[in-house]
C-alpha positions in Angstrom: 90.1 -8.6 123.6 86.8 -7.0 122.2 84.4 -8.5 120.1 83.7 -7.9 117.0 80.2 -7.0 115.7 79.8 -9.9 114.0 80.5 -11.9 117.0 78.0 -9.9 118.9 75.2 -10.9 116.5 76.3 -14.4 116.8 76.4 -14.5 120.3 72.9 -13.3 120.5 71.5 -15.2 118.3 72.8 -18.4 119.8 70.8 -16.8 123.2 67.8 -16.7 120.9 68.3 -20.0 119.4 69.4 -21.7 123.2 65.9 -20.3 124.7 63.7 -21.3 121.9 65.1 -24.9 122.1 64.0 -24.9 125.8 60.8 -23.8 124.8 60.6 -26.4 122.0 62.2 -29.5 124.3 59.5 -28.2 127.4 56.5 -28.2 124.9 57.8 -31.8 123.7 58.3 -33.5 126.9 54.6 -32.4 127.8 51.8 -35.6 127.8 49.4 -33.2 126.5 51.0 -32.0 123.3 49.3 -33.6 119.7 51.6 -36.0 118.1 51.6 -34.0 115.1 52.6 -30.9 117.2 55.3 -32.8 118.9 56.6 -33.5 115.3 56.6 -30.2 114.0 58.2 -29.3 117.3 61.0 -32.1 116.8 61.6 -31.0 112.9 62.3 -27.2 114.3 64.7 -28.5 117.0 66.4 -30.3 114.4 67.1 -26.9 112.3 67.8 -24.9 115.3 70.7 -27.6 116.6 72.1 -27.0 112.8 71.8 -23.5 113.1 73.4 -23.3 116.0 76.1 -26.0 115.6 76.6 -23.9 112.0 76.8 -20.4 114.2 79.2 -22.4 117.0 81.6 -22.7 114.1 81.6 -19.5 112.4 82.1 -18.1 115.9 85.2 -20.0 116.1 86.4 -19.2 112.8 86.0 -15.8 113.5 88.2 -15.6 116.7 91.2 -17.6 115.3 91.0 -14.5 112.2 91.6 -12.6 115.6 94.5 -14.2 116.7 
């Protein structure tokens, strides 16, 4: 089976969304990071986990079109 474009995008934009949570999660957990930071940090990781949880099913949508 080949993927679509579409899926393509998707898939790498969950890659992009999956390192920036790292990033976000490591820059969180630090002692050194401003409480207001660590907020601002927190209110991102919330949208990303939509996004991605959003893009997860669209993905899935997409390959049972396939099938």
């Amino acid at each position: 089976m080949t993927k679509s474009i579409s899926q393509l995008k998707i898939s790498e934009r969950k890659k992009v969304i999956i390192k920036r949570i790292d990033k976000l999660e490591q820059f969180i957990a630090e002692k050194n990071t401003h409480n207001l930071a660590k907020r601002a940090f927190e209110i991102n990781l919330k949208h990303l986990r939509e996004e991605f949880k959003e893009l997860e099913i669209l993905e899935r949508s997409l390959l049972n079109e396939e099938a």
